[in-house]
C-alpha positions in Angstrom: 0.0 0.0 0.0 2.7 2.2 0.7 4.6 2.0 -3.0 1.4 2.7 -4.4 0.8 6.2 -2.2 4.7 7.1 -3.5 3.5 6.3 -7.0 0.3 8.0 -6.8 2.1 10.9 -5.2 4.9 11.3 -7.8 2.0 11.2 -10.4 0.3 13.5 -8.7 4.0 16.3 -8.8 4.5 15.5 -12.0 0.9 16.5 -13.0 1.5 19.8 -11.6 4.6 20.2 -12.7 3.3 20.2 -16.8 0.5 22.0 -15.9 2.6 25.1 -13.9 5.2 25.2 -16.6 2.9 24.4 -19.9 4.2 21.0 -20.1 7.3 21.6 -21.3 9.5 24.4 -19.2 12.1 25.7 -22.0 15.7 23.8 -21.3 17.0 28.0 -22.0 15.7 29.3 -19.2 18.7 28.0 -17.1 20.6 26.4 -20.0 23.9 27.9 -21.5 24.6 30.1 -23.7 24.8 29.0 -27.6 23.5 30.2 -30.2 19.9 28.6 -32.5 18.6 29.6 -35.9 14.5 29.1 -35.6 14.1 30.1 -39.0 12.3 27.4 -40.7 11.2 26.7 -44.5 7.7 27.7 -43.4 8.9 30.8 -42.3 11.0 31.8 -45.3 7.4 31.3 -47.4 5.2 33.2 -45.5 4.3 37.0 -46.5 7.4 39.7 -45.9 7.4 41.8 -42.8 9.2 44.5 -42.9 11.7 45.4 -40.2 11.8 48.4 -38.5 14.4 47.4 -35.9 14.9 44.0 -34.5 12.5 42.6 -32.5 12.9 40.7 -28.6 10.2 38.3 -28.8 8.7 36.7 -25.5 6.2 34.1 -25.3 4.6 33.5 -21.6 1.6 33.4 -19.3 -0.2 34.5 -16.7 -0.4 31.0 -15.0 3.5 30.1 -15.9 5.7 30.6 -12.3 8.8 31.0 -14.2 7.6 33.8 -16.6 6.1 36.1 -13.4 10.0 35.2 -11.9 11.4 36.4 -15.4 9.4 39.5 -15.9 11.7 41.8 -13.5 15.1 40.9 -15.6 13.2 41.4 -19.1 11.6 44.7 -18.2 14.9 45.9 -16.1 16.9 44.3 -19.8 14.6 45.6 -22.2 14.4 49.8 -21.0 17.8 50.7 -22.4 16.7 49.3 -25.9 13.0 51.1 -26.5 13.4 53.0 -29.4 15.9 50.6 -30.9 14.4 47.3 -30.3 10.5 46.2 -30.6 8.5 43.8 -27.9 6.7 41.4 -29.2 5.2 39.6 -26.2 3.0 36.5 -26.8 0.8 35.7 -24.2 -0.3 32.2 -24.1 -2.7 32.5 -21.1 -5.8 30.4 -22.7 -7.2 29.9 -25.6 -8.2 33.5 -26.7 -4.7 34.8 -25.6 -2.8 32.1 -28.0 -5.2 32.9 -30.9 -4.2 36.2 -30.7 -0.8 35.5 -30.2 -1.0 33.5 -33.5 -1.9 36.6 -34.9 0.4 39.1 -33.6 3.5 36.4 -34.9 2.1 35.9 -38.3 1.9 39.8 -38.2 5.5 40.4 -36.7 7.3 37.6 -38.7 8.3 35.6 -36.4 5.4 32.5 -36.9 7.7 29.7 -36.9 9.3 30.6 -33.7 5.7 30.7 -31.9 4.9 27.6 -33.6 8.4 25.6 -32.0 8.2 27.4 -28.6 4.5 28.8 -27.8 4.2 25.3 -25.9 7.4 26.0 -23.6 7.5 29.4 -21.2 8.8 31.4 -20.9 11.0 31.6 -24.1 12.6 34.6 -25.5 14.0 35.3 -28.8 15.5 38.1 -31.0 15.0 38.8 -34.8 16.8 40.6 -37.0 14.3 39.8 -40.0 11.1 37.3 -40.5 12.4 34.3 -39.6 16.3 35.4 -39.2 16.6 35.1 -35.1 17.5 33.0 -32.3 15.9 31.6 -29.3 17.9 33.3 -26.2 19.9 30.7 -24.4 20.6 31.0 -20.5 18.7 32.5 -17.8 16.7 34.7 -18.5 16.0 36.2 -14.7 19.4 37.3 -15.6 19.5 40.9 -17.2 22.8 40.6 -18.7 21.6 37.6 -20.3 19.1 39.5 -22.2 21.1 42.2 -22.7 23.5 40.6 -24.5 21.5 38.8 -26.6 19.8 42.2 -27.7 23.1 44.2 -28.5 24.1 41.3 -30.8 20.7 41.7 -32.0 21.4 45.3 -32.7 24.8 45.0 -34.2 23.1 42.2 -36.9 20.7 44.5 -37.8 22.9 47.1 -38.7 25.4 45.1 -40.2 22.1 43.8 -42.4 20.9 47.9 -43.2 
């Protein structure tokens, strides 16, 4: 009887675990630091966006632990770059949310990247062009992390224009 409350209790953890972190918590939000092209053929056929500037990209939601823990460094990252960089945040809340999330990343080019990661939060990514970007590797409670990632994504863009 005992084995089957410690079964019946890890099934129960691991339940909550998905449901808290969508299922799938992104391996980036504590991984290391490399560098991943999210551009897929998809992508490369869909209508041209034009870019303004590049773009930091965040998917999260309201219910996700780790994106409320997250928010502080990509706000605190993100302030020195308005005006140069755009934030595209899609919410994946519920089912309206994600729909309209769908939307905004056809709208904003970056489709295919909410198509691999709308499932994992929080994820962050930066774009230089539809579908020329890269998921953001390492923790993102981590300002530096971010803002890294988005003065690379600045000096591609101009190198690009």
């Amino acid at each position: 009887m005992q084995v089957v409350r410690l079964r019946f209790a890890a099934l129960i953890a691991s339940i909550a675990m998905g449901a808290a972190c969508g299922g799938k918590p992104d391996p980036a939000f504590f991984g290391g630091a490399e560098w991943q092209d999210p551009t897929s053929a998809a992508e490369r056929t869909r209508a041209p966006v034009a870019f303004e500037r590049p773009k930091l990209v965040v998917i999260r939601a309201d219910w996700c632990p780790f994106c409320r823990s997250a928010q502080p460094a990509i706000d605190l990252a993100y302030q020195p770059f308005k005006g140069k960089i755009d934030l595209v945040v899609l919410d994946v809340t519920d089912d309206t949310t994600t729909s309209r999330a769908r939307a905004t990343a056809d709208a904003e080019g970056v489709a295919a990247f909410f198509d691999e990661y709308q499932g994992r939060t929080p994820t962050a990514g930066v774009f230089v062009a539809p579908g020329e970007g890269r998921r953001v590797h390492g923790n993102i409670e981590d300002p530096a992390t971010l803002t890294a990632e988005l003065e690379y994504a600045i000096d591609q863009f101009r190198a690009r224009h």
